[in-house]
KOLSEGU-504473 format. One record per residue: x, y, z of N, C-alpha, C, O in turn; residue in three letters. Coordinates in steps of 0.05 Angstrom, whole numbers, padded with zeros to 5 digits, always signed. Example, Ala and Ser with C-alpha at 12.3 -4.5 7.8 and 13.67 -1.06 7.14 Angstrom:
# residues 2
+00264-00114+00156+00246-00090+00156+00264-00066+00156+00285-00066+00169ALA+00257-00045+00142+00273-00021+00143+00258+00001+00157+00268+00023+00161SER
END
This chain:
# residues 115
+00767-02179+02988+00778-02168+03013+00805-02181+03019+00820-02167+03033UNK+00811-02198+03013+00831-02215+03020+00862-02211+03005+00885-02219+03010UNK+00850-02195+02983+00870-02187+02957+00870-02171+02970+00891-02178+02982UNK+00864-02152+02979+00878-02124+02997+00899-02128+03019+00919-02116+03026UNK+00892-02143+03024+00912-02157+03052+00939-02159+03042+00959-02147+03049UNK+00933-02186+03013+00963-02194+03008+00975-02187+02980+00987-02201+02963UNK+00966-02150+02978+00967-02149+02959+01010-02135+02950+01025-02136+02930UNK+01011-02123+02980+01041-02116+02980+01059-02148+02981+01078-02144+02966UNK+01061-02171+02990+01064-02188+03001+01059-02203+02974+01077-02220+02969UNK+01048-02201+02963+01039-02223+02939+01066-02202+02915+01085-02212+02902UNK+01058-02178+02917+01079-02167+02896+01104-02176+02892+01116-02185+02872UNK+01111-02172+02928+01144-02188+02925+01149-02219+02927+01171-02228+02933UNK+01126-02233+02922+01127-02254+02921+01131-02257+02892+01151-02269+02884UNK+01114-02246+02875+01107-02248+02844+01139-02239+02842+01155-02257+02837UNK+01145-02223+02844+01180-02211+02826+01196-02232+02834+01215-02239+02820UNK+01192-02242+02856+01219-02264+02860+01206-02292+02845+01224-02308+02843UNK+01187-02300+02836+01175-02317+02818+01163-02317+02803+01143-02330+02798UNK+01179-02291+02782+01168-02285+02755+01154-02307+02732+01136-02301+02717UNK+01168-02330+02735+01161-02349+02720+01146-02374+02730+01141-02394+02717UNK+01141-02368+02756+01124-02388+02768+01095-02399+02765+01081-02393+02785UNK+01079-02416+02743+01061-02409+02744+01041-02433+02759+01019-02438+02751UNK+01053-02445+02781+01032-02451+02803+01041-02457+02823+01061-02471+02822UNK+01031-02448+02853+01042-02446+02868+01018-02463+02894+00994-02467+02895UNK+01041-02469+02909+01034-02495+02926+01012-02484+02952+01009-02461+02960UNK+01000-02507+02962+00985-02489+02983+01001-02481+03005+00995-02461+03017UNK+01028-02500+03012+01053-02483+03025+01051-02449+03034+01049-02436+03055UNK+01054-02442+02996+01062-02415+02989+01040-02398+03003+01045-02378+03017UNK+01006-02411+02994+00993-02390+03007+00995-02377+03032+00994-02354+03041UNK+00997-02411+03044+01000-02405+03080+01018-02385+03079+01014-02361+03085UNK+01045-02397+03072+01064-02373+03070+01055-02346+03069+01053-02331+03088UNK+01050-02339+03046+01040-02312+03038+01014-02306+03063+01015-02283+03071UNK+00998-02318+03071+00981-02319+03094+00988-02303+03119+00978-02283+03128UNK+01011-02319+03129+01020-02321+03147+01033-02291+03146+01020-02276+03160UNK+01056-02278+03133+01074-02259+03128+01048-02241+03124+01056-02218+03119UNK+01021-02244+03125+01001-02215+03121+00986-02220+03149+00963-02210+03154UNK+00997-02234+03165+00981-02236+03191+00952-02247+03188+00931-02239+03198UNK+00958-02268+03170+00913-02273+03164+00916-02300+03167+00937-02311+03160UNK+00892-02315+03178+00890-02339+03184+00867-02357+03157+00843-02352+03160UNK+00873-02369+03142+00853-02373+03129+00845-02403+03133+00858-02419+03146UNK+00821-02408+03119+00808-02440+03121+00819-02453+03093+00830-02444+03073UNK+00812-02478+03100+00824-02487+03085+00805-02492+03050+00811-02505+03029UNK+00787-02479+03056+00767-02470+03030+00782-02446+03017+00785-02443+02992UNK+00793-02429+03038+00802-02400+03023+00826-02399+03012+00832-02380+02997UNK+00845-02423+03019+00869-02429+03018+00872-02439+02990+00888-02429+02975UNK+00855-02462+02981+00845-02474+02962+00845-02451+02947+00865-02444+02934UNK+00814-02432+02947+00810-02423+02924+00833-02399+02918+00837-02389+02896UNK+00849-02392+02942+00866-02371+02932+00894-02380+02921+00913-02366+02914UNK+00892-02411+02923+00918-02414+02905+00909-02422+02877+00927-02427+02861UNK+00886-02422+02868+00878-02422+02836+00873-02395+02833+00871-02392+02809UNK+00870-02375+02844+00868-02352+02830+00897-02337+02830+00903-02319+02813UNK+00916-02345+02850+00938-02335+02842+00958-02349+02818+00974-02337+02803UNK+00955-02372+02820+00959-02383+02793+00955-02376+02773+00971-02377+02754UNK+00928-02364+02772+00915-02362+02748+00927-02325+02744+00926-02312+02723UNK+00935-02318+02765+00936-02284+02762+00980-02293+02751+01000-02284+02740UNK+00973-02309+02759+01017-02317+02749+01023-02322+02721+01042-02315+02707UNK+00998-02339+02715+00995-02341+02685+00990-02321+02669+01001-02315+02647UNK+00971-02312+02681+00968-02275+02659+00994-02265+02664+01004-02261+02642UNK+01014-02256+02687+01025-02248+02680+01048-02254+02673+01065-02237+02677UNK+01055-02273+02663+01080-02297+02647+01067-02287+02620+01081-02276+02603UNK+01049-02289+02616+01029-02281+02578+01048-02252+02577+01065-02251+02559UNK+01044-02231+02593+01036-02206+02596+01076-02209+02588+01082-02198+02566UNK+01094-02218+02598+01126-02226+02595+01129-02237+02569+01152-02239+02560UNK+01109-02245+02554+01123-02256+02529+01117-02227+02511+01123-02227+02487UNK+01107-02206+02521+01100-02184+02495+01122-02171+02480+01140-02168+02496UNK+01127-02164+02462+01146-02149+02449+01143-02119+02456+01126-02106+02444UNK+01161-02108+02475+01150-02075+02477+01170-02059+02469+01172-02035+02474UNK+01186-02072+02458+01214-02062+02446+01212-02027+02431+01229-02009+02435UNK+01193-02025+02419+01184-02001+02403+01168-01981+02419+01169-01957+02411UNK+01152-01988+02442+01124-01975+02458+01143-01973+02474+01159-01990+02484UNK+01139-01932+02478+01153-01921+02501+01128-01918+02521+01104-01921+02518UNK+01141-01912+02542+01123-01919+02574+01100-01899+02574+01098-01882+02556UNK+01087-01900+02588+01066-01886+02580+01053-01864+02618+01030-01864+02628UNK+01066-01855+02623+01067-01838+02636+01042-01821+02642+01039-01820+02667UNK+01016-01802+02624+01005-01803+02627+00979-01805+02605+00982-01797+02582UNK+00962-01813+02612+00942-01828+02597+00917-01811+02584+00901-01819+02567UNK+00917-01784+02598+00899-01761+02602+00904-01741+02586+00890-01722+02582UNK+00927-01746+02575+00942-01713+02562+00929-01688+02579+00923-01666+02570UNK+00928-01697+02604+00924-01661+02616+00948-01652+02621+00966-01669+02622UNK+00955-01627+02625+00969-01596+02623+00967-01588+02652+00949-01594+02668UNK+00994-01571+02658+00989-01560+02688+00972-01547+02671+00970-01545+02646UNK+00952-01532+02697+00930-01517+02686+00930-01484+02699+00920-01463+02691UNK+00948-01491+02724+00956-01474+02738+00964-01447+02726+00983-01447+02711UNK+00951-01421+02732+00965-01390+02717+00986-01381+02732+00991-01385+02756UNK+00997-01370+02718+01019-01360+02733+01007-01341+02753+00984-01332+02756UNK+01039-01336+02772+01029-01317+02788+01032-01287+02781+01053-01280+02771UNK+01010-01265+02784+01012-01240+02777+01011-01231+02803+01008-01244+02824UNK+01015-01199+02798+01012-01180+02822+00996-01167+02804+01005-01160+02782UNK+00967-01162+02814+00944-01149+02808+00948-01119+02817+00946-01101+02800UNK+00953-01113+02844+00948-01088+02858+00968-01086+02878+00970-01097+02900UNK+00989-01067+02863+01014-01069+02883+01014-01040+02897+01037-01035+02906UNK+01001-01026+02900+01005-01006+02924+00995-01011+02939+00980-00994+02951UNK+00997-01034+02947+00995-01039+02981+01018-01048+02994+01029-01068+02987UNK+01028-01031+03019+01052-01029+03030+01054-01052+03054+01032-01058+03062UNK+01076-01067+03067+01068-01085+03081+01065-01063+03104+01080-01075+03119UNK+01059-01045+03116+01056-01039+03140+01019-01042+03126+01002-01057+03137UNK+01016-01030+03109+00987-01027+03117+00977-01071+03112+00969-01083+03132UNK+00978-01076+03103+00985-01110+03108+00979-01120+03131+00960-01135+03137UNK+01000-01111+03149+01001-01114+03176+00988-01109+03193+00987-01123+03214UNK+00970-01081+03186+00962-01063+03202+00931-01082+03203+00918-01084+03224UNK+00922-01092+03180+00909-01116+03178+00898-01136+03187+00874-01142+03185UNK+00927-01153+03206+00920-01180+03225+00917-01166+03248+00920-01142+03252UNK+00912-01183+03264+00901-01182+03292+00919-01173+03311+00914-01158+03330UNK+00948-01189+03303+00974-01188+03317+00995-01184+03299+00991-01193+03276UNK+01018-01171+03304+01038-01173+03287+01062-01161+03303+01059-01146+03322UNK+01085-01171+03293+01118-01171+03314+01137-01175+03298+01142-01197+03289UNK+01152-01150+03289+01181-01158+03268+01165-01159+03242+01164-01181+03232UNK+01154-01140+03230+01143-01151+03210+01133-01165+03204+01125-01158+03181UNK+01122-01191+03210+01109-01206+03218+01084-01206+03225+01079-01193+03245UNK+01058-01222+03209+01035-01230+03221+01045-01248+03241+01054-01270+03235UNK+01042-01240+03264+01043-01263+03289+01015-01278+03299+00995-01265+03307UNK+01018-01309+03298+01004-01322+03305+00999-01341+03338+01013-01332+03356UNK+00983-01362+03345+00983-01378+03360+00999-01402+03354+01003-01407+03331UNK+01009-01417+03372+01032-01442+03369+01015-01461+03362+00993-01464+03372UNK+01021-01472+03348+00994-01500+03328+01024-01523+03341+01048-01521+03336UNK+01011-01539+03354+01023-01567+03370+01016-01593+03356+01023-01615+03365UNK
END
């Protein structure tokens, strides 16, 4: 629950300390504080070893060679799936269309004001 909180807040923490891999109980407060959350000093503790430990994976994740691996965009190989649009049955004229809704003005299906 707490990773939801500081999870925007921790991002731009992580990019401006790409290479940081441990960070003080200072920082948590910090990062605490800037997500509006008050924590104990148990939570404070354990969330500066798990962000440590989440700085270190991603310092590992910075040494990879991706020089060759293009990005990977989508993972599904799905396809629009979408058909085109046809006109099935075109002798229908817009008056008779019209003649149709409930109300109509200027050509126009005229409706109620949605606020």
């Amino acid at each position: 629950m707490l990773y939801v909180h500081l999870k925007c807040v921790f991002c731009v923490f992580i990019g401006y300390n790409v290479y940081m891999t441990q960070i003080s109980r200072d920082d948590v407060q910090h990062l605490a504080q800037l997500s509006s959350l008050r924590l104990s000093d148990d939570e404070t503790g354990g969330l500066q070893e798990d962000i440590s430990n989440i700085l270190q994976y991603i310092e590992q994740l910075a040494e990879l060679d991706t020089a060759g691996v293009e990005p990977t965009y989508q993972v599904t190989d799905l396809e629009n799936v979408w058909r085109d649009d046809q006109v099935l049955d075109d002798h229908i004229t817009r008056e008779q269309l019209l003649a149709l809704s409930p109300e109509s003005a200027n050509n126009q299906v005229k409706v109620p004001k949605v606020l």
